[in-house]
C-alpha positions as CSV (number, residue, x, y, z in Angstrom):
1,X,-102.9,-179.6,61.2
2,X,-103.1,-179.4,57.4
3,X,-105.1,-181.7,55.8
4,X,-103.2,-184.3,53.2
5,X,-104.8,-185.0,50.3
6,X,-104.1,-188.0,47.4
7,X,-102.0,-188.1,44.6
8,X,-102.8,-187.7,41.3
9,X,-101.9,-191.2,40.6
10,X,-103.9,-192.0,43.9
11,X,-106.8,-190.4,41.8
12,X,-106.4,-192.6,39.0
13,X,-106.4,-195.9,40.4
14,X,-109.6,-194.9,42.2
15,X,-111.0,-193.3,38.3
16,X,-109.4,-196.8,36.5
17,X,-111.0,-199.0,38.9
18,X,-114.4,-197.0,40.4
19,X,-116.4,-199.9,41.3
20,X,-118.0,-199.2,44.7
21,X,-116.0,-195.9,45.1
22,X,-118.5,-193.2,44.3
23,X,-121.0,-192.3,45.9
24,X,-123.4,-190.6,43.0
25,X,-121.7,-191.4,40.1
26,X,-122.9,-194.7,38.7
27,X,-121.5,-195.8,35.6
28,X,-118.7,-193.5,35.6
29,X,-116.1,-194.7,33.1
30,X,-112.7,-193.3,32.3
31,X,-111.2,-192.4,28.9
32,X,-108.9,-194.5,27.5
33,X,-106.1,-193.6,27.1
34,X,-106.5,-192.2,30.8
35,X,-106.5,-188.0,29.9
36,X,-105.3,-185.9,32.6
37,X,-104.1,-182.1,33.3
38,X,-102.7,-180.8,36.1
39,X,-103.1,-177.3,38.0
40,X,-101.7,-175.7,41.2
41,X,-104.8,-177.1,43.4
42,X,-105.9,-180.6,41.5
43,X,-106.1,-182.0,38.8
44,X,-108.8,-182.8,36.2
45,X,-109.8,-186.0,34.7
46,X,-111.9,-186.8,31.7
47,X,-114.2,-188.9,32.5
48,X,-117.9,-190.7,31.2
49,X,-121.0,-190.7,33.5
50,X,-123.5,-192.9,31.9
51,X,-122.1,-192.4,28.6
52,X,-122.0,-188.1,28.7
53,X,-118.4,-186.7,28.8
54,X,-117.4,-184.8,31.5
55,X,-114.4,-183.0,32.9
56,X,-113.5,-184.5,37.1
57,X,-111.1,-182.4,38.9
58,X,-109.7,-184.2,42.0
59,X,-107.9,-181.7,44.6
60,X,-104.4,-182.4,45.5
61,X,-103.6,-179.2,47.8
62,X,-105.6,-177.7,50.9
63,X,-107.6,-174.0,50.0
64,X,-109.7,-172.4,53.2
65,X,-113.3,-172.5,52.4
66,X,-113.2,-174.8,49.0
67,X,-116.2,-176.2,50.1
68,X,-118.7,-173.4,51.3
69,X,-117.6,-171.6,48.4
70,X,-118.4,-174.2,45.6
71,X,-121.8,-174.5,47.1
72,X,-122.3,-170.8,46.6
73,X,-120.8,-170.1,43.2
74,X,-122.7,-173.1,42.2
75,X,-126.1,-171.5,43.6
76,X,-125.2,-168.1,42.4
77,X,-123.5,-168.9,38.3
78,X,-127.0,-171.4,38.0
79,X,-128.6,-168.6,36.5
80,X,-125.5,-167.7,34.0
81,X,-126.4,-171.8,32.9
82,X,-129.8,-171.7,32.9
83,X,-129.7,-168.7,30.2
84,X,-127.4,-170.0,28.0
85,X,-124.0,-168.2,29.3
86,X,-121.4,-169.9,26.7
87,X,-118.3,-168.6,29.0
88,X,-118.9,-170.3,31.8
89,X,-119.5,-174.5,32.5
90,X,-122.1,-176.0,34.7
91,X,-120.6,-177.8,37.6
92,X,-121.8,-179.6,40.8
93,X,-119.7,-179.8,44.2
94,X,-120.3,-183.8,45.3
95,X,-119.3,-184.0,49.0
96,X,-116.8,-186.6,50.2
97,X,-118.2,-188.1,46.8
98,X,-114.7,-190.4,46.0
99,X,-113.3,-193.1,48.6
100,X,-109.6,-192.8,47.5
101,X,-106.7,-195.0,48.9
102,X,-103.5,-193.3,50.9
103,X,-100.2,-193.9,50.3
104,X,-99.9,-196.2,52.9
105,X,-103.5,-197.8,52.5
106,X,-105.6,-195.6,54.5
107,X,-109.1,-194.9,53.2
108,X,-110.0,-191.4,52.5
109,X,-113.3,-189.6,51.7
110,X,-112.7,-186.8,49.1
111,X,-115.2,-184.4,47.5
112,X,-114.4,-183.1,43.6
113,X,-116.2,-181.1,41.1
114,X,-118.0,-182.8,38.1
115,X,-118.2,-180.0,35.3
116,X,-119.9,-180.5,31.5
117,X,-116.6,-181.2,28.9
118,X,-115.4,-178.7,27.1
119,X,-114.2,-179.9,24.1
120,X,-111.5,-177.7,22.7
121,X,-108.4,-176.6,23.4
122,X,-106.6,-174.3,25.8
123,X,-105.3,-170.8,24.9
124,X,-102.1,-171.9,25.5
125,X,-102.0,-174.3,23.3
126,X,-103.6,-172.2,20.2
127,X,-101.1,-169.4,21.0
128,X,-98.1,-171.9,20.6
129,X,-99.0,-173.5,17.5
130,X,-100.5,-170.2,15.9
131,X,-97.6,-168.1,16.3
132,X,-95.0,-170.4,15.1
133,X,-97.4,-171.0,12.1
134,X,-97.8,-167.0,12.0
135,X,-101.1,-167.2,11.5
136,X,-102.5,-163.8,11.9
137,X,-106.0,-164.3,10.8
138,X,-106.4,-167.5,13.7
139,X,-104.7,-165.1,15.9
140,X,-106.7,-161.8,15.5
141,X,-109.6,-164.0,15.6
142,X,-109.1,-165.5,18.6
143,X,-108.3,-161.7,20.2
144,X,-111.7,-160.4,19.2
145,X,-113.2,-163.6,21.0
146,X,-111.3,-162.6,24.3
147,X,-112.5,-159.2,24.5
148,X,-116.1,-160.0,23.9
149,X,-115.5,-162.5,26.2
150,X,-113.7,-160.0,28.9
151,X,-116.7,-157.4,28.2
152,X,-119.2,-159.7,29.4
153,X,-117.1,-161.2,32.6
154,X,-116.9,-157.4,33.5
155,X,-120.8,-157.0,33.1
156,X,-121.4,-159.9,35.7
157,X,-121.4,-159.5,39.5
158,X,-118.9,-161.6,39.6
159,X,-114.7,-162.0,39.3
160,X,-112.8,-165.3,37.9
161,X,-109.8,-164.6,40.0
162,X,-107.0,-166.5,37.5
163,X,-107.3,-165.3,34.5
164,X,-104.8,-166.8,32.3
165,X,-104.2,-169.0,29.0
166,X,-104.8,-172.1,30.5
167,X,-107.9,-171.1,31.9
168,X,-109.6,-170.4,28.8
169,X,-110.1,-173.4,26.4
170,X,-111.0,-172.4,22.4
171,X,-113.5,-174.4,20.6
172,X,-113.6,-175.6,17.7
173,X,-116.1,-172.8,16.3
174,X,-113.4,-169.9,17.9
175,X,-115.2,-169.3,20.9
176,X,-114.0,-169.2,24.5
177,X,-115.0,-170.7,27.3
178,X,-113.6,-170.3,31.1
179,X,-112.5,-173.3,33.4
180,X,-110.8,-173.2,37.0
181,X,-113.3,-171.7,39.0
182,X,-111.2,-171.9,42.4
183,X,-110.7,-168.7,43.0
184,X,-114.3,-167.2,41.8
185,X,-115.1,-164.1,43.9
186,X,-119.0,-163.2,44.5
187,X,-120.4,-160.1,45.6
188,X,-121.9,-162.1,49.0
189,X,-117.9,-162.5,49.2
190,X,-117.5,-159.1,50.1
191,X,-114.7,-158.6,53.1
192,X,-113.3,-162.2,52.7
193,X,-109.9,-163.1,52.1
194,X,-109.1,-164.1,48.6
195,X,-108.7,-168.6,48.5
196,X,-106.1,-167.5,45.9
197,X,-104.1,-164.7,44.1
198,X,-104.3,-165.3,41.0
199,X,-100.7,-166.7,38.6
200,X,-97.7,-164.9,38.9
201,X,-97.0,-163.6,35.5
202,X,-100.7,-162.5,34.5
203,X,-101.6,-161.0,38.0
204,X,-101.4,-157.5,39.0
205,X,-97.7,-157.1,41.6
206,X,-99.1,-156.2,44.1
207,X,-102.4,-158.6,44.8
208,X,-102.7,-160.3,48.1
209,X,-105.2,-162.1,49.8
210,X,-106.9,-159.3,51.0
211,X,-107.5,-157.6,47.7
212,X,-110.5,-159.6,47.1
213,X,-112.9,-158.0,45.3
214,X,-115.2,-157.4,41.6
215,X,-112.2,-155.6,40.3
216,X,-109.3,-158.6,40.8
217,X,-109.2,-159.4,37.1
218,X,-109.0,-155.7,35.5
219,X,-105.5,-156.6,35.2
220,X,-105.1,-159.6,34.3
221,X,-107.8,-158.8,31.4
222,X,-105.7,-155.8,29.9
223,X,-102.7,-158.0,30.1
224,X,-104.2,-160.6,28.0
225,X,-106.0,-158.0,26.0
226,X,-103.0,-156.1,24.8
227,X,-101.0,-159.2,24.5
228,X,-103.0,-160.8,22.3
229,X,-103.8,-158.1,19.8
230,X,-99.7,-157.9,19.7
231,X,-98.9,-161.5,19.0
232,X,-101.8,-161.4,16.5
233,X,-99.3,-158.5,14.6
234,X,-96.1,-159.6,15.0
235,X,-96.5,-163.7,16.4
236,X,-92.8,-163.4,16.2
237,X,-93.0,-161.2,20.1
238,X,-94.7,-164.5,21.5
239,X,-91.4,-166.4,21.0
240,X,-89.2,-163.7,21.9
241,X,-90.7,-162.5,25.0
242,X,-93.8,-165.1,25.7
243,X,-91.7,-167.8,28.3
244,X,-94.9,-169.5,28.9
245,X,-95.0,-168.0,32.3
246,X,-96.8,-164.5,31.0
247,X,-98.3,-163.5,27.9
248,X,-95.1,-161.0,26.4
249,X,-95.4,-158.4,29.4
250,X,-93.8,-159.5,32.8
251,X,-96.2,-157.5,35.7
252,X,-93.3,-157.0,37.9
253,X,-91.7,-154.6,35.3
254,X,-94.7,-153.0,34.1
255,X,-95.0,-149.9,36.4
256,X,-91.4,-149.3,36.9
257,X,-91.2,-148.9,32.4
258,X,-88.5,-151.8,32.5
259,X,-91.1,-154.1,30.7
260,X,-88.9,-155.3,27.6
261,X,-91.8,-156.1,25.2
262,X,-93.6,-153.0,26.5
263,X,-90.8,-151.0,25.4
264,X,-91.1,-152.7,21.9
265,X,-94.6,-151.4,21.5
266,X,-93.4,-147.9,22.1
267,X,-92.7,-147.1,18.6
268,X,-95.8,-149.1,17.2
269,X,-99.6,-147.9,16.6
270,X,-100.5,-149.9,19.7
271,X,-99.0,-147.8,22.0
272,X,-101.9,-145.1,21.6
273,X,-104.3,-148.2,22.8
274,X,-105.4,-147.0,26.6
275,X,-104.9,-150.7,27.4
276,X,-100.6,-149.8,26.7
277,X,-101.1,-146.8,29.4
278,X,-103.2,-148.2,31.9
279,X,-100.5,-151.3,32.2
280,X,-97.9,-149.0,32.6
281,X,-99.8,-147.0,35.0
282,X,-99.2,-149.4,37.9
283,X,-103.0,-149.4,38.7
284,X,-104.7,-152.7,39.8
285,X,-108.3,-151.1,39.7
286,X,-108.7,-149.5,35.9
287,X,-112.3,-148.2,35.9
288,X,-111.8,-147.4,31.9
289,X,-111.4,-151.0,31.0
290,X,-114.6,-151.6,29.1
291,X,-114.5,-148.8,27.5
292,X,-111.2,-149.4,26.3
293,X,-111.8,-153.2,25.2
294,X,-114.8,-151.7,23.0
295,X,-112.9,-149.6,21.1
296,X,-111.1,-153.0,19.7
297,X,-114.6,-154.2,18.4
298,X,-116.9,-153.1,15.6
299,X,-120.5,-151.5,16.1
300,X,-122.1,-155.0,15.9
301,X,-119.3,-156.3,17.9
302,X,-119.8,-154.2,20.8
303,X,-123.5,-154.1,20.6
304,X,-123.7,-158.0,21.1
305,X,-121.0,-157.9,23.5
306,X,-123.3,-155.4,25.9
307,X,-126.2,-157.6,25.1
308,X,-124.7,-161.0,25.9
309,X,-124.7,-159.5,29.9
310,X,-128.4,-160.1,29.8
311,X,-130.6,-163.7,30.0
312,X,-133.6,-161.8,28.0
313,X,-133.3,-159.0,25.3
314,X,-135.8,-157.5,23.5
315,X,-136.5,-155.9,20.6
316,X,-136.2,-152.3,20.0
317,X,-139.1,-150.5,19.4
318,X,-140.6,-147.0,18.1
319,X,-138.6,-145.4,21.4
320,X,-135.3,-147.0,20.4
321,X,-135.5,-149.1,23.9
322,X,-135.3,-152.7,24.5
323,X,-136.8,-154.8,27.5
324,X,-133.6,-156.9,29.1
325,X,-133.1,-159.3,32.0
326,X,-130.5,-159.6,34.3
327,X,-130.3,-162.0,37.1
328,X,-134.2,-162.3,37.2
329,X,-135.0,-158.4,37.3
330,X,-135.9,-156.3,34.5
331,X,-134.6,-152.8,33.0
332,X,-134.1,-151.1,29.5
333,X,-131.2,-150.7,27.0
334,X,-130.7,-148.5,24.3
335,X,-130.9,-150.3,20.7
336,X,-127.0,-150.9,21.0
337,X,-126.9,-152.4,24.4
338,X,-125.9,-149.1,26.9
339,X,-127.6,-149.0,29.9
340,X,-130.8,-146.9,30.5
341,X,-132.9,-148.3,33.4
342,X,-130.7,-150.9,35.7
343,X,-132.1,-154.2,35.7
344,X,-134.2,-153.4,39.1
345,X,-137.8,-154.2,38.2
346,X,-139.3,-157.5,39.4
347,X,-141.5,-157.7,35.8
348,X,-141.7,-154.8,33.1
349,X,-143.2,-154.5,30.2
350,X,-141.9,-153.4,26.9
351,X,-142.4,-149.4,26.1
352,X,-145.4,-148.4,24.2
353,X,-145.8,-144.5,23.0
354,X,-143.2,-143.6,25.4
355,X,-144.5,-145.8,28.8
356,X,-143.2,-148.6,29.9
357,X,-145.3,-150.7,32.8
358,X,-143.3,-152.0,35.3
359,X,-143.8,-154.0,38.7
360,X,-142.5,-153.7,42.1
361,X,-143.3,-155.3,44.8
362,X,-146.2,-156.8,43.6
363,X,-147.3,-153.3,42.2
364,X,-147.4,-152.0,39.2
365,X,-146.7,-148.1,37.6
366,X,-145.2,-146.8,34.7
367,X,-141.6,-145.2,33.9
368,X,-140.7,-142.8,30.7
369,X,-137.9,-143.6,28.5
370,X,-135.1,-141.8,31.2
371,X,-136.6,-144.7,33.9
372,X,-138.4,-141.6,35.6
373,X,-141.4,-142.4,37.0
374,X,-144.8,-141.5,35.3
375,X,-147.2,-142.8,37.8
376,X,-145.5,-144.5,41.0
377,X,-147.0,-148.1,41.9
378,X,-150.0,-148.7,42.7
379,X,-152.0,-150.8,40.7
380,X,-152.3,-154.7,40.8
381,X,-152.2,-155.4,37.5
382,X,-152.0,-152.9,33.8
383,X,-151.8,-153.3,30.5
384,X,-150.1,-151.3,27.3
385,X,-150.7,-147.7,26.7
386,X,-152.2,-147.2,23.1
387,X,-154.2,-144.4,21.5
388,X,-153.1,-142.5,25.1
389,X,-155.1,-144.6,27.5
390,X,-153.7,-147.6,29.5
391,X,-156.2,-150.4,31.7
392,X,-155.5,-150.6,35.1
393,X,-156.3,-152.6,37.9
394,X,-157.5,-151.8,40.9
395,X,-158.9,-153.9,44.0
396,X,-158.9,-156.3,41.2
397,X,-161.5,-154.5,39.2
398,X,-160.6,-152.8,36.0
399,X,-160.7,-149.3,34.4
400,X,-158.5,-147.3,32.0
401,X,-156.1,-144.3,32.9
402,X,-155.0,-141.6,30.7
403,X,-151.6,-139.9,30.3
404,X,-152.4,-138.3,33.4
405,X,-153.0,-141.1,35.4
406,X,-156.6,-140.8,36.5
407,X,-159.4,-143.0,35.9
408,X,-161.7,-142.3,33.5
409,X,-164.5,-144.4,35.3
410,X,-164.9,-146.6,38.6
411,X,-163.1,-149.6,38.3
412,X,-166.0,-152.5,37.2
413,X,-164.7,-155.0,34.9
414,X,-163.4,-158.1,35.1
415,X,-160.9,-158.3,32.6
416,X,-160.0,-155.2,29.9
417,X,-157.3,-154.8,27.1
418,X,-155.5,-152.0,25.5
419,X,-157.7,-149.3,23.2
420,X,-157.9,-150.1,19.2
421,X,-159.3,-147.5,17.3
422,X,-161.3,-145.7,19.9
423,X,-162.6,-148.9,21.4
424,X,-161.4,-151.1,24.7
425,X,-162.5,-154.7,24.9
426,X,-163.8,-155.1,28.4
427,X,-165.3,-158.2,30.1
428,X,-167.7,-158.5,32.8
429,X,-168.8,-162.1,34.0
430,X,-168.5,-164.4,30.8
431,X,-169.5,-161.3,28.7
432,X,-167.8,-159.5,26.6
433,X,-168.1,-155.4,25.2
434,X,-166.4,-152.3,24.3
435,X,-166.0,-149.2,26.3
436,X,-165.3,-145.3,24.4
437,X,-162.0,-143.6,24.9
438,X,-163.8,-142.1,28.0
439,X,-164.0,-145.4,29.5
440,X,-167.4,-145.8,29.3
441,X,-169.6,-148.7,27.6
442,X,-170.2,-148.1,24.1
443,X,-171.3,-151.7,23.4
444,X,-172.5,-154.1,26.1
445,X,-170.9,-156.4,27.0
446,X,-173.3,-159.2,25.9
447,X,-170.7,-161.1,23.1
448,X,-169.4,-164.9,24.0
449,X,-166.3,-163.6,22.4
450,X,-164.6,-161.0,21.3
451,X,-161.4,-159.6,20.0
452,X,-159.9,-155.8,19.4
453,X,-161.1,-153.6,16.8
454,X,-159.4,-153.4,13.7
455,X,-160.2,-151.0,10.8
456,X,-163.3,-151.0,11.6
457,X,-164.7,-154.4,12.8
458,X,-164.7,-156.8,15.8
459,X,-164.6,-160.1,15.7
């Protein structure tokens, strides 16, 4: 038996009068007037929790799985939050959080998603009002924010799943932002049947349940893509062709070339686009797609659209390489974001005359500037490489290495830092003193302090 859930308006009288019926959320207060949208699974409230905005969304319709999988895209997006990650809003699943009263009194227990306010306001909405205005410059703006937006969904491990105008709210500053996470896909989602399918009119034809996968929005992104750069042209198509159920190009016509506004675009520069073939290719899986999206961006554009896939980015240095993180590992990046070295080190090190130190599992070795390695793992801790010599740890004990990687002395101090002109500060004990570029003492270690040489002096 399917499960029956409350009305909206069932919702609201539980929202407008919440006294004793939540659970965790004390001193939640609606807006006034009471603001409400409604979607194919719930609807969303605006709502105050101890005076911080936030967005409520109430379900209305049974999905399989709702629960487990708000649990896990909430574990597995927390790092997307917790760097920054301006596309996507930090939400919590509260369990059987609301008591909410039936239509014929009974009480019911329902769970709902609190999620950070956006404030903004749908694509929808911006398309509408900017196309009748013909407002070209809002318009091409706001289709340079969707594809850097659509690069970096593509660079995650993830898949929204419903990729459409309403799902994207524009903020006030131009920048996007995606809401309805219902039918998220995760990689640990791998052989599942899809919760949903996606919006008729912005998903590929032929998408069922069990197309459930990383590639589910490739589509629905080129859709969008194309659309938008179109409309921000000629904002006269959105009228003509844009029914508010699709974005000018209806799927189901696509691959058999009925399409009426891609016919339009025939005779018009944006038919040599890839984006115009791939739609009309019939494909639901276009592996070309990011390539395709950066052509539509500048050389800064697309650089800081690579670079916005990763929580940590370094600088580049002498090597042209920079240090990035990904989902807790480390890897390397050319100066313009394109992959080098896959995020797949648990720590790294940025390079340093052409070596870069990186850890794993709890060892440490060094990789040149293709990610091949120099000297496999082995060494509990290391430091830089400079003037060709590198310390090393070993059994806790430290020594140096040269370029190739053996030691230029037993391992015997306690502590030891990268060379500066010809000299290594070493420690042993609570002493301090230098060691040659053969790794043996120069200057005893018999200093309270000390720092690096430089020209000339320590200090």
């Amino acid at each position: 038996m399917v499960m029956q859930y409350p009305t909206a308006l069932r919702y609201a009288e539980t929202i407008l009068n919440p006294e004793g019926l939540f659970r965790s959320l004390s001193g939640l207060v609606a807006s006034d007037p009471l603001e409400y949208s409604s979607g194919s699974f719930g609807v969303v409230f605006r709502v105050r929790v101890e005076g911080v905005p936030y967005a409520l969304k109430c379900f209305t319709r049974h999905q399989p799985g709702r629960a487990e999988a708000y649990r896990r895209m909430e574990r597995a997006l927390a790092p997307c939050w917790e760097r920054g990650a301006s596309y996507v809003v930090p939400f919590r699943w509260l369990e059987e959080e609301m008591t909410v009263f039936g239509e014929d009194d009974r009480v019911m227990q329902q769970s709902a998603v609190l999620m950070e306010w956006v404030e903004g306001r749908s694509l929808t909405e911006v398309l509408a009002e900017a196309t009748v205005a013909r407002d070209r410059e809002r318009l091409a703006g706001v289709a340079e924010a969707f594809d850097r937006m659509a690069l970096w969904l593509l660079e995650q491990p993830f898949a929204h799943g419903d990729l459409k105008p309403d799902n994207v709210m524009v903020r006030g500053d131009g920048t996007l932002v995606l809401v309805d996470y219902d039918g998220l896909y995760l990689p640990e989602m791998a052989g599942e049947r899809a919760r949903e399918v996606g919006t008729v009119g912005f998903r590929h034809p032929g998408r069922t349940e069990g197309t459930f996968g990383k590639h589910i929005d490739d589509f629905s992104i080129a859709l969008m893509s194309l659309g938008l750069r179109a409309v921000a042209q000629w904002p006269e198509l959105y009228e003509q062709y844009g029914e508010g159920t699709t974005l000018l190009f209806d799927p189901a016509l696509l691959a058999s070339g009925a399409c009426p506004a891609h016919q339009w675009l025939a005779d018009t520069p944006l038919a040599a686009d890839p984006l115009y073939a791939m739609l009309g290719s019939g494909d639901e899986e276009l592996p070309a797609l990011r390539e395709a999206l950066r052509r539509h961006l500048s050389d800064a554009e697309q650089t800081a659209a690579r670079l916005e896939a990763y929580g940590y980015v370094g600088e580049a240095g002498a090597e042209g390489l920079r240090l990035v993180r990904q989902e807790g590992r480390y890897g390397f990046v050319t100066a313009d974001g394109a992959c080098v070295v896959p995020c797949c080190y648990d720590r790294a090190r940025e390079f340093s005359e052409g070596v870069a130190a990186v850890c794993l599992n709890g060892l440490w070795g060094f990789v040149g500037t293709h990610g091949e390695w120099l000297c496999e793992p082995q060494y509990d801790d290391c430091g830089d490489f400079s003037e060709g010599v590198a310390p090393v740890s070993v059994g806790g004990r430290w020594s140096y290495v040269g370029r190739d990687f053996r030691l230029l002395s037993r391992p015997r101090f306690d502590d030891a830092w990268p060379m500066a002109e010809g000299r290594g500060l070493v420690r042993r004990g609570v002493r301090y003193g230098y060691v040659g570029m053969d790794g043996q003492m120069v200057i005893a270690a018999r200093y309270d302090f000390a720092q690096g040489f430089a020209r000339g002096w320590r200090v």
